[in-house]
C-alpha positions in Angstrom: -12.7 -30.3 14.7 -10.7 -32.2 11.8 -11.8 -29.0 9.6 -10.5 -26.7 12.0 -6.9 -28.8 12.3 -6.7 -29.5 8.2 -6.5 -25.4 8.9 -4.4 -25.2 11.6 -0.4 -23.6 11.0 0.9 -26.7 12.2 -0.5 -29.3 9.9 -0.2 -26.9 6.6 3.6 -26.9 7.8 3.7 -31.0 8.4 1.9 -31.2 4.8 3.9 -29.2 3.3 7.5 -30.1 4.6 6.0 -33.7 4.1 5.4 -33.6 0.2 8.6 -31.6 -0.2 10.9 -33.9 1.5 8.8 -37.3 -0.2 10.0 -35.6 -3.6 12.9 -35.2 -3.1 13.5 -38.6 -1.7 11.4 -39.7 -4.2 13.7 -38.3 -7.1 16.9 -39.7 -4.8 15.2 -42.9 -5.0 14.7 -42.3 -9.1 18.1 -41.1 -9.3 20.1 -43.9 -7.3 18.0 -47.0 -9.3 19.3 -45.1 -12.4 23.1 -44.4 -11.6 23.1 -48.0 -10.1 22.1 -49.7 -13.3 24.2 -48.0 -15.4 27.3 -48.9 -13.6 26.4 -52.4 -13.3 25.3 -52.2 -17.3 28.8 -50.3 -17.7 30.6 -52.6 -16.0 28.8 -55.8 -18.0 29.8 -54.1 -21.4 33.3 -53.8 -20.1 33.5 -57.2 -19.4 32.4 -57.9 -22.9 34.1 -55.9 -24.7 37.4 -58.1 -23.0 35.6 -61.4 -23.9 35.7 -60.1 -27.4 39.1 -58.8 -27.4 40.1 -62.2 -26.4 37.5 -63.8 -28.7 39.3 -61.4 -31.6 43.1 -62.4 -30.8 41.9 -66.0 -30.9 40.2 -65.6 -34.8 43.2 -63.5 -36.0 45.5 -67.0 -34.5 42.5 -68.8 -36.2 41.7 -70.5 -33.1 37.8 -70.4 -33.5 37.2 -72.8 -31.1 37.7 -71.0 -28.0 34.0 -70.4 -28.4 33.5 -73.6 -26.9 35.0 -72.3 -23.6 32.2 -70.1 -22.6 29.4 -71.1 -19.6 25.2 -70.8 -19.8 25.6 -67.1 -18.8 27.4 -66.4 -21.6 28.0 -66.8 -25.1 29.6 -66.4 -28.6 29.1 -66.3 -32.1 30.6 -65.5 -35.3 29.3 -64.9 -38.8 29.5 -63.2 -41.8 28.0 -60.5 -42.9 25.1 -61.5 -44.4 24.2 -63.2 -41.1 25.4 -67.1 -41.8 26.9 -68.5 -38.7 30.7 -70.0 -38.9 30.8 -70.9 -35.4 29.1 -70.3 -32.1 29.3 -71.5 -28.8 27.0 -74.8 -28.1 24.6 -72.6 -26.2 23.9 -70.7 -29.7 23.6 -74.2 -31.7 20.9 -73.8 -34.4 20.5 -70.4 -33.9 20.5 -67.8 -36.1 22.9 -64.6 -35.9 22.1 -62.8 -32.6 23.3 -59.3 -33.2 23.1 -57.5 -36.3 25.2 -53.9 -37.1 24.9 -51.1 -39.7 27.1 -50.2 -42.6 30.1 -48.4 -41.0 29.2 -49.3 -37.4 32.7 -50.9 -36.0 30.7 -51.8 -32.7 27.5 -51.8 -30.9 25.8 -53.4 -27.8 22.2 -54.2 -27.1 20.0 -56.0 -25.0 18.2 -59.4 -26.3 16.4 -62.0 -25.5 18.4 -65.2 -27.1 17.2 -68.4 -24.4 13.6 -67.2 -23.5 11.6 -64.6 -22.7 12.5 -64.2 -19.3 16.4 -64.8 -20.2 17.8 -60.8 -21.0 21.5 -61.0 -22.5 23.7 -57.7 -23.3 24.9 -58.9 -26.9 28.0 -57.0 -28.3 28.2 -57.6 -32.0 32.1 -56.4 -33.4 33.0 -56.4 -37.2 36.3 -57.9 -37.1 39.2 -58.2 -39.4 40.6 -62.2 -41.0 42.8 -63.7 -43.9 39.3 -64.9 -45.0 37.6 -61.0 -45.1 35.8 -58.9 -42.7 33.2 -61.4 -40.4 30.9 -59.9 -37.3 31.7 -61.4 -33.4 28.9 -61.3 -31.3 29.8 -61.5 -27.9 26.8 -62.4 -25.0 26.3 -62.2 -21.5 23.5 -62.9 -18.9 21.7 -59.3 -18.0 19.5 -61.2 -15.4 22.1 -60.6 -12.4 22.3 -56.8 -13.8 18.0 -56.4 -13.5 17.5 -58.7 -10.1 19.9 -56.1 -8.1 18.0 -53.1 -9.9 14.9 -54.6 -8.8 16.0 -55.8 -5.3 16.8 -52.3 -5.1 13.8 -50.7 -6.5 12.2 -52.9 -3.9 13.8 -51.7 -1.3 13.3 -48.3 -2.6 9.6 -49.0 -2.6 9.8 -49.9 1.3 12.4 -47.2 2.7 11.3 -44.1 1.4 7.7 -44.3 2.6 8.9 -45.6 5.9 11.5 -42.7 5.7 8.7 -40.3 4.9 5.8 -41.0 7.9 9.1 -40.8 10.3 9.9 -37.3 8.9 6.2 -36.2 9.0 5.8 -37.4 12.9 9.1 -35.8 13.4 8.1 -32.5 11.7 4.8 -32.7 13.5 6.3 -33.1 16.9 8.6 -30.4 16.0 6.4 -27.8 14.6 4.1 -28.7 17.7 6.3 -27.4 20.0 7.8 -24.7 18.6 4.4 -23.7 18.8 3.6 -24.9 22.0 4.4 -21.4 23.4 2.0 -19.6 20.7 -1.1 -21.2 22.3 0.3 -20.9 25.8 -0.2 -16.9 24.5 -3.4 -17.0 23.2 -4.7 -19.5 26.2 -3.3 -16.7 28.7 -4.7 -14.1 26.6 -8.3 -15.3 26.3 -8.2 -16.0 30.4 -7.8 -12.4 31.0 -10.9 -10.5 31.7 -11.5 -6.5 33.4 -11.4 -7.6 37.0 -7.8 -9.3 35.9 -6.1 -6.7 33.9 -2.5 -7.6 35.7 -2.5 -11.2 34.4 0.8 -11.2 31.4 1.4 -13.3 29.2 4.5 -16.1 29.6 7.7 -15.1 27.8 9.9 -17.6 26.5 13.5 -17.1 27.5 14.6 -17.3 23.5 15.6 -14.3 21.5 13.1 -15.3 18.8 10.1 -14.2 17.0 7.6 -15.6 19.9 9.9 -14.2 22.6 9.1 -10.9 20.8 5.8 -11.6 20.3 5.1 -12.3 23.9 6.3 -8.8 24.7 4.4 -7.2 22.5 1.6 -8.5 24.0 2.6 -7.9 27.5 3.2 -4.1 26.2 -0.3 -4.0 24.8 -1.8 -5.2 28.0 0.5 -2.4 29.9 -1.6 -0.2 28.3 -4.8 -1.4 28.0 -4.5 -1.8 31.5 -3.0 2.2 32.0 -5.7 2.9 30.0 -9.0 1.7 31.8 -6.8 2.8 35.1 -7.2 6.2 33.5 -11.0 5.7 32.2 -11.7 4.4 35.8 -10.4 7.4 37.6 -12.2 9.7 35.2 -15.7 7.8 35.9 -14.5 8.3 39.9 -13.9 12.1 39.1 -17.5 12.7 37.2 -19.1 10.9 39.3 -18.3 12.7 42.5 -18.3 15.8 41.0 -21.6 15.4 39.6 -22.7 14.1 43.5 -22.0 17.6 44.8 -24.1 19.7 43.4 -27.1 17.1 43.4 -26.7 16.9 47.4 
């Protein structure tokens, strides 16, 4: 019986509208946790690229200082090129440099661990201009608020779209069940109809469709079937009396 459903039209319909529609939801799901970290990664690197504008304005003024202004999600650095620290923000004390950048690189941003393993920061590292010759400003910023909402999301993710997918596949399955609902009241009618009940027809659905038209089709067919043996019938009546006659 389970063999014979596996094989029926209307769960190879439900499977496969099922696994077409989890894909694509599943790629949605992909696509959204993708767009949504990048905007909130976007909008961090804005944010620090201000901070070092600021942070820039304040060297040039010679103002260095202003490092100390900065909270435990963020922090700020400069040194020279060789790495040796001028001044950094007391979060940074003792620590080496924590950005690096290549010859003729003006700017670039990464992602580091600078606390401890479990504390991500988006480090901008600028090469910078003073009276005293060129000197790198790195510029950091807790990623942890950035990778909980992508995760809170991914969770979420995780939950909806499976949730999302067995509603669509009862809905499909209800659907495709009785759209075919008709089909079998056909072939139900059809295999109840035996020679002593040729003028049994089939039920036709009052839709212009493709079962409407397949219902009178069948009807047709049993129009003449049913001429048919009326005909064969008549014939055996005929032979058979005629035959009578000349054996009496």
């Amino acid at each position: 019986m389970r063999r014979v459903a596996a094989r029926s039209v209307r769960f190879r319909v439900t499977a496969l509208a099922t696994a077409i529609v989890a894909g694509v939801l599943l790629l949605m799901g992909v696509a959204i946790v993708v767009v949504q970290q990048q905007q909130l990664t976007a909008a961090v690197d804005e944010s620090l690229g201000q901070r070092a504008d600021d942070l820039e304005a304040a060297v040039a003024l010679e103002l260095p200082a202003v490092l100390v202004g900065v909270d435990d999600d963020s922090a700020a650095q400069l040194t020279d090129l060789n790495g040796g620290v001028v001044v950094a923000s007391p979060n940074l004390s003792g620590m080496q440099a924590i950005g690096e950048i290549a010859p003729g690189v003006n700017e670039v941003v990464r992602e580091r661990r600078l606390v401890g393993p479990d504390d991500s920061f988006r480090v901008l590292t600028r090469r910078i201009e003073t009276g005293g010759g060129p000197l790198l400003l790195h510029v950091a910023t807790a990623a942890d608020d950035i990778n909980d909402a992508v995760a809170v999301l991914r969770r979420s993710m995780l939950v909806a779209i499976p949730v999302a997918v067995a509603a669509l596949a009862f809905a499909i399955w209800w659907m495709v069940g009785k759209a075919l609902r008709p089909v079998e009241d056909i072939r139900r009618e059809v295999d109840a109809i035996t020679e002593t009940d040729l003028p049994r027809r089939v039920p036709v659905p009052p839709t212009d469709d493709e079962i409407n038209r397949l219902a009178v089709t069948m009807n047709g067919m049993l129009d003449r079937l049913e001429r048919g043996i009326s005909r064969l019938q008549r014939f055996v009546a005929d032979a058979s009396h005629e035959l009578r006659s000349p054996l009496t």
